[in-house]
C-alpha positions, 0 to 999 in steps of 0.5 A: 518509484514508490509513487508510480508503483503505488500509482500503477496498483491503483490502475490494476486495482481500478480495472479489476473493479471496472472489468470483474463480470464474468463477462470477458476473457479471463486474461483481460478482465482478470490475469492483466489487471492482477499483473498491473496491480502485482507490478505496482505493489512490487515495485513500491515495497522497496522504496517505502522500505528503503524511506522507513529505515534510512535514517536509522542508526545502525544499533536501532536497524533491526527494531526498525526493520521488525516494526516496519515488517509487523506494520506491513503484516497487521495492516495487511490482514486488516485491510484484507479484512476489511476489503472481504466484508465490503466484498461480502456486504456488497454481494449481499447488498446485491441480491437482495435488491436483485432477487434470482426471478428478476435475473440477478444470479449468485455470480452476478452478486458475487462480481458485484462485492468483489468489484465494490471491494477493489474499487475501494482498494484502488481509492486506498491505494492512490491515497497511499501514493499522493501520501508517498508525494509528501515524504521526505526526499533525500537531498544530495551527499548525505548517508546514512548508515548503511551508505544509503541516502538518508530522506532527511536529516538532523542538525547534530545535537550539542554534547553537554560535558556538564560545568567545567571548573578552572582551578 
């Protein structure tokens, strides 16, 4: 599930960077590429989430779930940083080398970064799914704690119980 909805942001993100102009009706150039990309992204959360804290022992399942949470909400203000200055670096670009005489207007150069910035994302976001191919599975009649099935698993560790001595 995580790599089709990962697939399918890649797919919404892809069309917003090809169709973004100002050039077309707002619902297919702007609202069903959006709702592509918001299915794809939704659907995904849960699966990754699901992958990174089964698994977990019980008395560790909150530190897992607030590092995984701090994860999600770093990466995600950073990537939305990142994807702002390639929007803004795009435009910027534009202009420049399309001065207003010559019929570049300031809409034009805007539609330009911010089609560079989804292009990109579209690229982050098909790279996150040939990622999520190479997770591990979960393999038939194993559970974790919480009763979900654990990707992986461990061979159990030896107990040491120290020397015994015979009397």
């Amino acid at each position: 599930m995580a790599i089709g909805g990962l697939t399918l942001a890649a797919i919404g993100f892809g069309t917003l960077a090809l169709t973004l102009g100002g050039h077309g009706p707002y619902a297919l150039t702007v609202g069903l590429p959006g709702v592509v990309f918001g299915l794809g992204i939704g659907s995904s959360f849960t699966p990754i989430t699901t992958c990174a804290t089964s698994g977990i022992p019980p008395s560790l399942a909150g530190v897992a779930a607030g590092i995984l949470n701090t994860t999600r909400q770093v990466s995600g203000a950073v990537g939305l940083a990142v994807l702002s200055t390639l929007a803004a670096t795009g435009a910027d670009s534009y202009a420049r080398s399309h001065p207003a005489a010559g019929g570049a207007t300031g809409a034009d150069a805007l539609a330009h970064g911010h089609a560079l910035a989804f292009a990109v994302a579209a690229c982050c976001a098909l790279a996150a799914a040939v990622v999520a191919t190479r997770l591990p599975r979960p393999r038939p009649g194993q559970h974790g704690p919480s009763g979900l099935t654990r990707p992986w698993t461990r061979r159990p560790r030896r107990r040491r119980t120290g020397l015994s001595r015979e009397h």
